[in-house]
C-alpha positions in Angstrom: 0.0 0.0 0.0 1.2 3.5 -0.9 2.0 6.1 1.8 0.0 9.2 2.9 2.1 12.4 3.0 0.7 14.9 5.2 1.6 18.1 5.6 -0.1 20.1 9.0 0.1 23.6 9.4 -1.1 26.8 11.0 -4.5 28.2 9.3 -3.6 31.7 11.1 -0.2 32.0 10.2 -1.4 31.5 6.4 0.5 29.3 5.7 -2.0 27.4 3.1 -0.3 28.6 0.3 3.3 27.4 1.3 1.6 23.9 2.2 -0.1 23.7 -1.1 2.3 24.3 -3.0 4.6 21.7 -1.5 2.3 19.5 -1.9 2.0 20.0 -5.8 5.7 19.7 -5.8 5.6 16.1 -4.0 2.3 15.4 -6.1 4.6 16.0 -9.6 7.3 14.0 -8.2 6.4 11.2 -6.5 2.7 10.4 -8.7 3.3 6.7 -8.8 5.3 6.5 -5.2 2.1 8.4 -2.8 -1.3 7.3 -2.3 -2.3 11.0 -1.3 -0.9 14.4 -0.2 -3.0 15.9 2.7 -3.7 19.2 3.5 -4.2 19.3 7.5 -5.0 22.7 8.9 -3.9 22.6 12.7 -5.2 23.4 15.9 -1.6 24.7 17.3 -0.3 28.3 16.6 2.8 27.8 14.3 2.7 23.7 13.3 4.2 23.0 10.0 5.1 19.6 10.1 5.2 17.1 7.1 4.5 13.5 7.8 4.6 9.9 5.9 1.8 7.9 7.8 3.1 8.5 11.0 6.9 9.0 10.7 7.5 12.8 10.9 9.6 14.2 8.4 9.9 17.6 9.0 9.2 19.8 12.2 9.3 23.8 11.6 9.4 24.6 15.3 12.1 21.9 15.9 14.4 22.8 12.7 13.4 26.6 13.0 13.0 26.8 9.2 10.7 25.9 6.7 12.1 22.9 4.5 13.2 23.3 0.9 11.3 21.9 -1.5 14.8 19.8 -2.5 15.4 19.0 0.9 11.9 17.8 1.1 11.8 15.5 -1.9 15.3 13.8 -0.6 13.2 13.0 2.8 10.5 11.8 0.6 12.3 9.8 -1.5 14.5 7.7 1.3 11.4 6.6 2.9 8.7 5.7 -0.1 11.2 4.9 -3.3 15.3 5.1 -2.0 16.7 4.0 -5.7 14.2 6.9 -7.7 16.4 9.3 -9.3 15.2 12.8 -8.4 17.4 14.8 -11.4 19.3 17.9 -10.1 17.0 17.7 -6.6 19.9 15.0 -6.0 22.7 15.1 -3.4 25.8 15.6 -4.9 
């Protein structure tokens, strides 16, 4: 069965837009590797977080940054297809 990606956030701090479009950019990437990309407005002031199932990938409070959208797909990729080529997202 394919994995969920979730990606939380805060409704207040209007941060829709940033989670949207990270999740067209996991959507165009990983099409054959994800079940669904999820949109999860939060309760909690502040939560960005981005989620396979229920392994956290990404914290903003605990990194105190927003993820790249590279550094994002490299999570992505180790956990739902480690051999997939991801072009110049790469590490070098």
């Amino acid at each position: 069965m394919k994995p969920t990606i979730t990606i939380e956030y805060c409704p207040k701090c209007n941060w829709m837009l940033r989670a949207a479009y990270m999740a067209q950019e996991i959507l165009s990437t990983f099409t054959d590797d994800v079940s669904a990309v999820s949109l999860k407005p939060s309760e909690t002031s502040g939560k960005y977080t981005i989620s396979i199932n229920e392994l956290e990938l990404f914290d903003r409070k605990k990194e105190g940054r927003f993820p790249e959208v590279k550094e994002l797909k490299q999570l992505i990729r180790d956990q739902v297809n480690p051999d997939k080529s991801l072009g110049h997202s790469d590490k070098k």
